[in-house]
C-alpha positions in Angstrom: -8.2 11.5 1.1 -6.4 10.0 -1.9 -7.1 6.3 -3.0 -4.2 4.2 -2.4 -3.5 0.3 -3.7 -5.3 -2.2 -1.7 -1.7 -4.1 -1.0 -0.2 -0.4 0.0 -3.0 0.0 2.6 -2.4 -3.6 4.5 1.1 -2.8 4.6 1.2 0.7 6.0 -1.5 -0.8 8.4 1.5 -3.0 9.2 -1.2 -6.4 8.4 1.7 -7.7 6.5 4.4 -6.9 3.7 3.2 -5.4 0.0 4.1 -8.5 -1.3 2.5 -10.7 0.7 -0.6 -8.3 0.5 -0.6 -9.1 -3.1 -0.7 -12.9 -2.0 -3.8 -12.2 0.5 -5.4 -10.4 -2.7 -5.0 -13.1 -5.0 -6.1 -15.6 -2.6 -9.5 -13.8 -1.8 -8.2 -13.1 1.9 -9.4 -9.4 2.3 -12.5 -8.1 1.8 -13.4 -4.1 1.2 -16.9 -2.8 2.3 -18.1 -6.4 3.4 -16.8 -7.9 -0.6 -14.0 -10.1 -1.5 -11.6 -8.5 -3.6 -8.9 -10.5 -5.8 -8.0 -8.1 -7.8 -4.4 -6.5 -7.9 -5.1 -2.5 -8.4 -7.9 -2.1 -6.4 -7.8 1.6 -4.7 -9.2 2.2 -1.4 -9.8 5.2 0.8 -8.3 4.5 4.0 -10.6 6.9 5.6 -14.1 5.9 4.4 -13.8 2.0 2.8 -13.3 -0.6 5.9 -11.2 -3.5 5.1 -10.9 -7.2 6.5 -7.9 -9.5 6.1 -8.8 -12.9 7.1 -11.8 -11.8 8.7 -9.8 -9.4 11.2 -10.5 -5.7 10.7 -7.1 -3.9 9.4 -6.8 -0.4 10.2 -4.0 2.3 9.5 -2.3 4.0 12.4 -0.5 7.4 12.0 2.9 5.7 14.4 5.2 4.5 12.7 7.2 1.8 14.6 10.4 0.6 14.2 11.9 -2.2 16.7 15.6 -3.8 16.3 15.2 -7.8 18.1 18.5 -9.9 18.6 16.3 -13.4 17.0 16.9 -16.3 19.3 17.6 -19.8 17.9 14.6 -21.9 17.7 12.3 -19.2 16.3 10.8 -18.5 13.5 10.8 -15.3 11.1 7.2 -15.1 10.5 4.3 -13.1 11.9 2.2 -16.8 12.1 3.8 -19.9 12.0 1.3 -22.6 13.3 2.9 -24.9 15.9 6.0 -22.6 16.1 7.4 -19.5 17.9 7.3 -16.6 16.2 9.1 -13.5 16.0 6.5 -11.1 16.6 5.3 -12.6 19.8 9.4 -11.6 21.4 7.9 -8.1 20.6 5.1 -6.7 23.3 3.6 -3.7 21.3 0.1 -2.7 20.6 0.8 -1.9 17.1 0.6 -5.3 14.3 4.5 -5.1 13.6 6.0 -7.6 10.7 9.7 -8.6 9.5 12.0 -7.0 7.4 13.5 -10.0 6.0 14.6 -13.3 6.9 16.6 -15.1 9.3 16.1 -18.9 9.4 14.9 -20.3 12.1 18.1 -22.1 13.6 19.9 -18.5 13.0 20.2 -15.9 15.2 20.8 -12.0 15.5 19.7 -8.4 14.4 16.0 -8.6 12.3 14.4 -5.1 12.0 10.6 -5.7 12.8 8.0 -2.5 11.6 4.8 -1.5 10.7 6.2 1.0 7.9 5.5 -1.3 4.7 7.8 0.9 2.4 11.1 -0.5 3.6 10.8 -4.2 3.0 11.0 -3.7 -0.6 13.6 -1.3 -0.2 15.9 -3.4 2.2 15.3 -6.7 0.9 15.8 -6.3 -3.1 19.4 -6.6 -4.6 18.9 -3.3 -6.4 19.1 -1.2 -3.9 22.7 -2.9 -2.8 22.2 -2.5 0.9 24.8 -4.3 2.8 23.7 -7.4 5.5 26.5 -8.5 7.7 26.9 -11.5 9.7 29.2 -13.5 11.7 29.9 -17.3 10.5 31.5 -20.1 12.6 32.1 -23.9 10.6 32.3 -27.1 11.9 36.1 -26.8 11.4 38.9 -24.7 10.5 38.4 -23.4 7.2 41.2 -22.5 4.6 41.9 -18.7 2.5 41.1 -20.7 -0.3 37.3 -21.4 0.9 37.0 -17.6 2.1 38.4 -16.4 -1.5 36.0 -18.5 -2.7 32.9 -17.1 -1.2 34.5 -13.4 -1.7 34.8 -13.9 -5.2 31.0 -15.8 -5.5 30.0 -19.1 -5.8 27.1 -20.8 -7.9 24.2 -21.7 -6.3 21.1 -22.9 -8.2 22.8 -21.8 -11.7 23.8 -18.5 -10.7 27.3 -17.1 -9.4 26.8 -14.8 -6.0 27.7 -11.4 -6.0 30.7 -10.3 -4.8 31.3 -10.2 -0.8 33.6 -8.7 1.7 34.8 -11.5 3.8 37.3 -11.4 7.0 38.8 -13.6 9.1 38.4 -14.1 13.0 39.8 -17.1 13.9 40.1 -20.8 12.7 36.4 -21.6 12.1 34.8 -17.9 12.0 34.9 -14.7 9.8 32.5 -12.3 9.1 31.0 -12.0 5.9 29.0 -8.8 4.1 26.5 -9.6 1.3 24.0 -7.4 -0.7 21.7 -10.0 -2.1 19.6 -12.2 0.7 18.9 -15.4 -1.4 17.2 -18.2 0.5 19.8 -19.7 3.2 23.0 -18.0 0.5 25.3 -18.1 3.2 24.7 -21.9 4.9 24.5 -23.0 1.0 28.2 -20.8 0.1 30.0 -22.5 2.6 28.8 -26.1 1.9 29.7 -25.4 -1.5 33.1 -24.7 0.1 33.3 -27.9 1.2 32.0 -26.6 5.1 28.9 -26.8 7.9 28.1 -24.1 9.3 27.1 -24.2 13.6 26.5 -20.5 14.4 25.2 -17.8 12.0 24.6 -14.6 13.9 23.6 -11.4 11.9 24.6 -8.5 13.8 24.5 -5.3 10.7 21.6 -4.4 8.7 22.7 -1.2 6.8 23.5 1.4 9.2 21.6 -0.6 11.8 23.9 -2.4 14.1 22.8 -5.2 16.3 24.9 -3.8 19.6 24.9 -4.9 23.3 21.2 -6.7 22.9 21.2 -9.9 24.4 19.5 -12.9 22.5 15.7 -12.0 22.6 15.7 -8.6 23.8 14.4 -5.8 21.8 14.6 -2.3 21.5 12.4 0.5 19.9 15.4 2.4 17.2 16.4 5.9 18.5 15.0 8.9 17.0 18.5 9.5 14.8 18.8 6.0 13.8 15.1 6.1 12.4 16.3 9.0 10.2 19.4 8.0 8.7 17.3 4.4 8.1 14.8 6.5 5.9 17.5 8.4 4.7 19.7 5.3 3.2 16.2 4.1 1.8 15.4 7.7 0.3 12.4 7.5 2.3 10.8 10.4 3.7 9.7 10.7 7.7 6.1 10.2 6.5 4.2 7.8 4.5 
């Protein structure tokens, strides 16, 4: 079987996200054949070299997983979180499944949970311009001037936003549609408003929309919407 990278292998074996991989590497977390490697680059053969993260044996499966959860409030996006609730134990699978992104932990709504570690990267960089949609209530009413504001981008750390599609619902909510994800952008774009935000509920990731799923409930994606995910993300049906 052909080598793959060490950080490939621990995501496709759904152990955690290539990038975070690269942070179990470095920090001389995973060991191949029995030997602590820190070395980005190192191939393995998934077949014949046996690999520990942590201590924990990590190994490949051939099912690829794809589950939709509506996050509670109060949990947190993580696979481990010590002293906290965590996303993955909502989900009762056999397979080691991880987050596709982030929601923090007082919001709420649709977070795509996998053991396929090709579409992080693909859904969560700016490049790829993949839209995140969510809907926004503020402390109190908030003016067109503050929505043409965020629309148009605001600076944060530097930096101007990119361009959003924002729409109103009602005094104190409107929906807004990003294609970046920076750390809490949308909590920080409306206090640069002049606003608080009290409810921030993501219900569109893509072509993946959160539906009729009650807060906590999860729900393995349907055959077609598996497809036209991998599709979007030029992804094939097979590692």
């Amino acid at each position: 079987m052909p080598l793959i990278r060490l950080q490939k292998f621990l995501s496709e074996a759904g152990a955690c996200s290539r990038r975070k991989g690269e942070d179990h590497i470095r920090s001389g977390h995973v060991a191949v054949n029995g030997e602590v490697v820190t070395t980005l680059g190192t191939k393995v053969d998934p077949e014949a070299d046996t690999v520990h993260l942590n201590g924990r044996p990590v190994v490949r499966s051939d099912s690829l997983v794809y589950v939709i959860l509506n996050k509670p409030q109060g949990v947190v996006t993580s696979c481990h979180h010590r002293g906290e609730s965590v996303v993955t134990d909502l989900v009762d699978l056999p397979q080691r499944l991880f987050p596709v992104g982030r929601l923090d932990k007082d919001s709420t709504g649709l977070l795509l949970l996998t053991n396929d570690g090709r579409i992080h990267h693909r859904l969560s960089h700016p490049s790829f311009d993949h839209e995140k949609e969510y809907d926004v209530t503020v402390q109190r009413p908030i003016d067109d001037a503050g929505l043409t504001a965020m629309q148009k981008g605001v600076r944060l750390s530097g930096t101007m936003t990119r361009s959003a599609r924002v729409r109103r619902l009602s005094a104190r909510r409107f929906t807004i549609v990003l294609r970046e994800g920076r750390n809490r952008q949308i909590r920080r774009m409306v206090e640069k408003v002049g606003h608080r935000v009290v409810r921030l509920h993501r219900i569109r990731v893509a072509d993946l929309k959160l539906g009729g799923l009650t807060k906590g409930e999860w729900r393995h994606l349907t055959k077609r919407e598996a497809r036209q995910l991998l599709s979007t993300l030029q992804l094939s049906n097979h590692r």
